[in-house]
C-alpha positions in Angstrom: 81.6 -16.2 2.3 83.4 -16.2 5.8 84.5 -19.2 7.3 82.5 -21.2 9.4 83.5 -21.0 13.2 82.7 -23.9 15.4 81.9 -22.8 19.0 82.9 -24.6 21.4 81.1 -26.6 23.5 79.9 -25.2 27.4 82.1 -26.3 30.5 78.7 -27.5 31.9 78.6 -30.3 29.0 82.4 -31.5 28.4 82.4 -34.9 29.9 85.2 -35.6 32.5 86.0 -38.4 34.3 83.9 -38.0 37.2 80.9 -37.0 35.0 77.1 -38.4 36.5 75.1 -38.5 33.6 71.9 -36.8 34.7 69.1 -35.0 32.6 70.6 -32.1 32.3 74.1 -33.6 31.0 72.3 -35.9 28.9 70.4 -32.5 27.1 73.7 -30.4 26.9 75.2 -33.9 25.1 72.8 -33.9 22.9 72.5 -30.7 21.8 74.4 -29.7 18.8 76.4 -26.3 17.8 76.1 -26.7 14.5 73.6 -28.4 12.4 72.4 -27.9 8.4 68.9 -30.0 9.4 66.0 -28.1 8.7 63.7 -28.1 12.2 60.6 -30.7 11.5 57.3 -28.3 10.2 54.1 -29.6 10.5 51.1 -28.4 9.2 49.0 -26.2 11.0 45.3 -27.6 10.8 43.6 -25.7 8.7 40.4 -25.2 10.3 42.3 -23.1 12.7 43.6 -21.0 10.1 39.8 -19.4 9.6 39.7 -16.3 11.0 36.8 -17.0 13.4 35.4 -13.7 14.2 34.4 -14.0 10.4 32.9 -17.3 10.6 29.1 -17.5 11.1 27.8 -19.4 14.1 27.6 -23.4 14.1 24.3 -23.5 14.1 24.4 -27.0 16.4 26.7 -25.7 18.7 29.9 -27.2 20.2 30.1 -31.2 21.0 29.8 -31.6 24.9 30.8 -35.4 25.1 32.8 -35.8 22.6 35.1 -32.7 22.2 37.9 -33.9 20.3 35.5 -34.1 17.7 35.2 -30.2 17.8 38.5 -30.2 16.3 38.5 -32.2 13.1 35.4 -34.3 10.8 34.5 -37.0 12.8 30.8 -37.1 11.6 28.9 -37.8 15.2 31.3 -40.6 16.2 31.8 -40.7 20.3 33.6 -42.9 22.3 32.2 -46.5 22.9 31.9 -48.4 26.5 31.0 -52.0 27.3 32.4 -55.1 28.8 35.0 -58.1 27.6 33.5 -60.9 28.2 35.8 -64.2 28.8 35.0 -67.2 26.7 35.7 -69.8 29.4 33.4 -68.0 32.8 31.8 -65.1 31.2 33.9 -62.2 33.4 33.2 -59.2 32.4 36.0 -56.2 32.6 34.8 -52.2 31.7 36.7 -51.4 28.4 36.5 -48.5 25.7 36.4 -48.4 22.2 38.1 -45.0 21.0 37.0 -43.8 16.9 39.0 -45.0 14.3 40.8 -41.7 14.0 44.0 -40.5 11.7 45.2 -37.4 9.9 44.7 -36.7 6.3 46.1 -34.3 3.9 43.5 -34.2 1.4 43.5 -31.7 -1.8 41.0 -28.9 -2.1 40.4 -28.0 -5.6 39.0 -24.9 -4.7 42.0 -23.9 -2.3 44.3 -25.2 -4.7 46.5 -26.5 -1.5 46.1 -29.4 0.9 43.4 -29.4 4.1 44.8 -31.2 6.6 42.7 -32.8 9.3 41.8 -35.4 11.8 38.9 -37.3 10.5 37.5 -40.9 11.3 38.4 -43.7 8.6 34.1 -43.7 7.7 34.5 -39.9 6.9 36.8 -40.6 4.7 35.6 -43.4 3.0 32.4 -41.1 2.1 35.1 -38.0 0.8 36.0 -40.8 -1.5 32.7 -42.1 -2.7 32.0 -38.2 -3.2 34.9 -37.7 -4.9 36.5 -35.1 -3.0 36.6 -33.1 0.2 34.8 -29.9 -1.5 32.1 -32.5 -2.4 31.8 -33.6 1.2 31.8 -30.2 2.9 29.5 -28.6 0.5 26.8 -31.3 0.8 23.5 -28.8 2.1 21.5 -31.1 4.0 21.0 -31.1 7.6 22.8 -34.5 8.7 26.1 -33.4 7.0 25.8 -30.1 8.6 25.2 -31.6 11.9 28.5 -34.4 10.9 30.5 -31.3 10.2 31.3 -30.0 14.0 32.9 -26.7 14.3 36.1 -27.0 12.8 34.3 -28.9 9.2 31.7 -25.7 9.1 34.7 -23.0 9.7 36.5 -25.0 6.5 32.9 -24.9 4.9 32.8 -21.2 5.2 36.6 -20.7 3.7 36.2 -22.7 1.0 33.0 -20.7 -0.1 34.6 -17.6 -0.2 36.8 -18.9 -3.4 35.9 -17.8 -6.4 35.5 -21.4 -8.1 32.9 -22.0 -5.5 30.9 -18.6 -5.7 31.1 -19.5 -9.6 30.0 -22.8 -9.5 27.0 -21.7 -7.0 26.5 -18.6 -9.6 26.3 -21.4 -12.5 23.7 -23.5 -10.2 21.4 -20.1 -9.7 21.1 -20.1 -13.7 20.5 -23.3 -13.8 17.3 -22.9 -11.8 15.9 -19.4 -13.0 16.8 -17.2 -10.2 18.4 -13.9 -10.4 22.2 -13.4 -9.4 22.6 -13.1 -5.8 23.7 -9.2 -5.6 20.5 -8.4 -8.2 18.8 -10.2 -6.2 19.9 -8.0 -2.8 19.6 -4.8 -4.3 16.5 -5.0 -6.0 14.8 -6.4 -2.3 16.5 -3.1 -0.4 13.7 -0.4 -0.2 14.7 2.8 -3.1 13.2 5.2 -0.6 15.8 4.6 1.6 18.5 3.9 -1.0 17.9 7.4 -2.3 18.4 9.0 1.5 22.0 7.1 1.9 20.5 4.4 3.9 22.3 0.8 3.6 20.8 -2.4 4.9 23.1 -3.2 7.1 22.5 0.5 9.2 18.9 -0.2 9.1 19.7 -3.7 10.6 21.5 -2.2 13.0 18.6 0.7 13.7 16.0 -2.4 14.1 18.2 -3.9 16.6 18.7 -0.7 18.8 14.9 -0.5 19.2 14.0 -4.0 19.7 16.7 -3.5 22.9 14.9 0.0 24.2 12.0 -1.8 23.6 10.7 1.6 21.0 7.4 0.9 19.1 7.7 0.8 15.8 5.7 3.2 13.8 5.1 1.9 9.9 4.0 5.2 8.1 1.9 8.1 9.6 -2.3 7.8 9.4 -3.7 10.4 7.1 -6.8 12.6 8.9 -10.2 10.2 9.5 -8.1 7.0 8.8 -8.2 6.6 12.3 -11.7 7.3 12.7 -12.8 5.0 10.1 -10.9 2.4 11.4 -12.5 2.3 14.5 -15.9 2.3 13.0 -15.3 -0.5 10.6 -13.9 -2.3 13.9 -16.6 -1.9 16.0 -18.9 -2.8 12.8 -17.3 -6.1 13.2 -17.5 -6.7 16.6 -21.4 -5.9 16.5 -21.4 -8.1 13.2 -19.7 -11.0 15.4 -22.2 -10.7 18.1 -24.7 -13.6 19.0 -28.3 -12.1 17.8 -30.7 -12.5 20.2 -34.1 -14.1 19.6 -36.6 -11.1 19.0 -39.5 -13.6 18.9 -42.0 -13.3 21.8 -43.9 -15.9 23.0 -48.0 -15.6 22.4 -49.9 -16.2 25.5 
């Protein structure tokens, strides 16, 4: 291993009698040439680790008031105003009452790493209660999807693609009788169209196209006299959902 070589420090930061100790002196003082401290690493929070152009749409949208809460799980909390009142005279003076807000490194079974977040001490008493944060982003009904924001759907979404969670969800379709979820896809695409090449997502995408040119959609072709007959049975109808008239005539 060579030997170390220290460098020696700038003429613009050795101190000298007549040195004024200004910003810039202070920065060149305390900078160091050599140093075996590891730079401080912090987390990245881990909702911004999803990919988001593979993340479905929040379905609620963004927070408009509120929009730190569009970056961790603070579960519809905003920020409260109101008055101090004085004891003595009853003066009142505007004040604000801001979440009670911290950040977490929590464990995700699923992940097997930590999820770290900012979150509101009542979100985290209920990851508790639930027993984990898997259990508290997985929960499927409407008010936890609404408490979720944007950043607790985008962890939703990357904990479901792990294979404990499309497991467990596999185990939970057994449970209740239904087929597996890709039987289940491929027995609901037509086989006409399977057997021409066709996949569902290029008829999606056909669908689309027309609904845009506004094209009328055409579902089989009428066979000769279907037509015909149809318009008979129609008007068959219409006569049939006619008022009658009263064919009664009066006697003199």
């Amino acid at each position: 291993m060579p030997p170390i070589r220290l460098t020696a420090a700038p003429s613009r930061c050795r101190l000298s009698p007549s040195t004024i100790f200004t910003p810039a002196a202070i920065l060149c003082l305390a900078t160091r040439s050599l140093t075996t401290t590891p730079p401080l690493h912090r987390q990245k929070p881990s909702h911004l680790t999803v990919p988001a152009d593979q993340v479905p749409a929040y379905p609620y949208g963004p927070f408009r008031t509120y929009k730190q809460a569009n970056s961790g799980l603070f579960a519809g909390t905003k920020v409260r105003f109101g008055n101090v009142v004085a004891a003595r005279y009853g003066n009142k003076s505007r004040t604000k009452w801001l979440p009670n807000r911290h950040t977490k490194r929590l464990w995700s079974p699923s992940l097997q790493s930590f999820i770290r977040t900012r979150m509101t001490a009542r979100v985290l008493r209920t990851i508790d209660l639930l027993g984990g944060i898997d259990e508290y982003l997985l929960g499927s009904k409407t008010r936890r999807i609404r408490d979720l924001g944007p950043a607790g759907w985008a962890l939703r979404w990357k904990i479901m693609q792990t294979p404990a969670v499309k497991e467990r969800f596999a185990r939970e379709r057994a449970a209740l009788g239904l087929p597996p979820k890709e039987e289940m896809s491929a027995a609901a695409f037509p086989e006409e169209l399977t057997a021409e090449g066709l996949t569902s997502e290029a008829v999606l995408d056909e669908v689309d196209g027309m609904l845009e040119r506004g094209d009328e959609f055409v579902l089989g072709e009428a066979a000769k006299g279907e037509e015909a007959s149809g318009d008979v049975e129609l008007g068959q109808v219409y006569e049939d959902a006619k008022p009658k008239e009263d064919t009664k005539t009066s006697r003199p």
